[in-house]
C-alpha positions in Angstrom: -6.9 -37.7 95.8 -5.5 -38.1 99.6 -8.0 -36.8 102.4 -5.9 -34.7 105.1 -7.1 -34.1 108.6 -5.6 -33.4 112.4 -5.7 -32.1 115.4 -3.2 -30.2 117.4 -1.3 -33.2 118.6 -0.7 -33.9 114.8 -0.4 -31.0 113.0 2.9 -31.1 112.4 3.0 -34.2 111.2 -0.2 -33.5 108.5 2.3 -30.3 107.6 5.2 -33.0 106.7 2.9 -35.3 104.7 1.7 -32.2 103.2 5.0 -31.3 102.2 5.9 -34.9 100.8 2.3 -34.7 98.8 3.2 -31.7 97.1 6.8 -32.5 96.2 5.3 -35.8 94.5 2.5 -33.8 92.5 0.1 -35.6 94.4 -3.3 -34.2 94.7 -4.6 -34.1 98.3 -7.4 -31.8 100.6 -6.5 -31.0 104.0 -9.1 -30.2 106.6 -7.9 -28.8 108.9 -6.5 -28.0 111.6 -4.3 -25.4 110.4 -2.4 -24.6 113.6 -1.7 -25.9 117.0 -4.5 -24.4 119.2 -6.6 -27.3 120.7 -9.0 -29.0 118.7 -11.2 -32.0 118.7 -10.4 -35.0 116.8 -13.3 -36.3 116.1 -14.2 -33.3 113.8 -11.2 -34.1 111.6 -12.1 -37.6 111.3 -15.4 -37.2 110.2 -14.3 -34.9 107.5 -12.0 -37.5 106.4 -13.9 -40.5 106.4 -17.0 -39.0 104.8 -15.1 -37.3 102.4 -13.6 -40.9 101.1 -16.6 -42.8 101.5 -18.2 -40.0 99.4 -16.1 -41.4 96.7 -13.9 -37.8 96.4 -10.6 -39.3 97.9 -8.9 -42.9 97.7 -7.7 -43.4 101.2 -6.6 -40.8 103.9 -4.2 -39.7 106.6 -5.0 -38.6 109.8 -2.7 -37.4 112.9 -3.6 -36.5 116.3 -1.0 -36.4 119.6 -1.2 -40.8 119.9 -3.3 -41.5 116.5 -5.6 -43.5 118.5 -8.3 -41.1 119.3 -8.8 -40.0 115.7 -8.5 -44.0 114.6 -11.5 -44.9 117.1 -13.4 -41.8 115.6 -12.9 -42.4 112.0 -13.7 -46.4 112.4 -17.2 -45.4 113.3 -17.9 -44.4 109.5 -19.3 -47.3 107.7 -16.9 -48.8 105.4 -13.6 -46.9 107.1 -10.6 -49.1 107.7 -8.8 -46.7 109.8 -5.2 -48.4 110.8 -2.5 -46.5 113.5 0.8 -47.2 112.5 3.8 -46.7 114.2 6.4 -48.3 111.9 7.1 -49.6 108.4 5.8 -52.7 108.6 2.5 -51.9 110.1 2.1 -49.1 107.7 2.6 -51.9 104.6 0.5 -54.6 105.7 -2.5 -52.5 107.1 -2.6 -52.3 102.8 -1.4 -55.6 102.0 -4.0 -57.8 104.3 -6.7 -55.6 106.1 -6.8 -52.8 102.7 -7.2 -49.8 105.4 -8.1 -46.9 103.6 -6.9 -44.2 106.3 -3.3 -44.1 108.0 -3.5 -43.1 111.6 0.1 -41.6 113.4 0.5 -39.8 116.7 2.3 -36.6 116.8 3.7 -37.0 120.0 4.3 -41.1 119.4 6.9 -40.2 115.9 8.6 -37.7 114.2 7.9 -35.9 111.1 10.7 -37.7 108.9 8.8 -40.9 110.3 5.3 -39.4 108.9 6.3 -39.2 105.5 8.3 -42.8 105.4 5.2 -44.2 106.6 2.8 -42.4 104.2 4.8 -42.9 101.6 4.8 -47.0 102.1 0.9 -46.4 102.9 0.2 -44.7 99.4 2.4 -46.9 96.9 1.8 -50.4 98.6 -1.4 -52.5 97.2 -4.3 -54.4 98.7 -3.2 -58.2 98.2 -6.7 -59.4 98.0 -7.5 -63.1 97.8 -7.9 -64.5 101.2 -7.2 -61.4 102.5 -10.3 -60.1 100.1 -12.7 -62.6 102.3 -11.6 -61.2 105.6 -12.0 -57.6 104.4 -15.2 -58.3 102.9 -16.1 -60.2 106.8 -15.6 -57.0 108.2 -18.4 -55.4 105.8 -20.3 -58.2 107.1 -19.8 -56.8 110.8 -20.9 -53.4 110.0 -24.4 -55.0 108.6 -25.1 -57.2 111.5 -24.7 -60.0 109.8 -21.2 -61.6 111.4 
């Protein structure tokens, strides 16, 4: 299950990962927001993030206009590695070293055919673990007060 959320700055980019989720029979919920009237961010990003550390969703992507705002928002939730990705290489190795759990992309930083390349090597590219494992688990370590 992927966990869908945006604001107006990024709903068309949800709507294109949307698209590429249903083409690849890949269960997903989407939050919202359903159009382009202004929204905040910060709702979408809760709905997201609690939703996956509720254990209902395996990672998540959220858009808004830059995909900074709704990064900052969802990396308050304990236990959210929320990563903003611009290209294909930052969208593999957020999963390969840091294991985020939420793709971030600004609607008015890429295109929609960008979106779905960059979910798509999101979704299907692993967590490497081993000394990467430590680091993630230091960043645990952060959110308990004890780093």
């Amino acid at each position: 299950m992927i966990a869908l959320g945006a604001d107006h700055g990024g709903f068309k980019l949800k709507e294109a990962v949307k698209k590429y989720l249903e083409s690849e029979n890949i269960e997903y919920k989407d939050f919202g927001t359903f159009s382009e009237e202004s929204v905040d961010y910060p709702v979408f990003a809760a709905k997201v993030g609690h939703f996956i550390m509720d254990g209902k969703a395996e990672q998540g992507i959220l858009c808004c206009g830059t995909g900074i705002g709704i990064s900052i928002a969802a990396n308050k939730i304990k236990g959210i590695r929320a990563a903003v990705c611009t290209n294909a290489f930052c969208a593999e190795f957020c999963r390969r070293h840091n294991n985020a759990n939420i793709l971030c992309m600004g609607g008015r930083v890429i295109d929609e055919k960008q979106a779905v390349e960059l979910a798509k090597i999101f979704l299907n590219t692993p967590f490497e673990g081993g000394r990467h494992g430590r680091r993630v688990d230091e960043i645990a370590q952060i959110e308990r007060g004890e780093l």
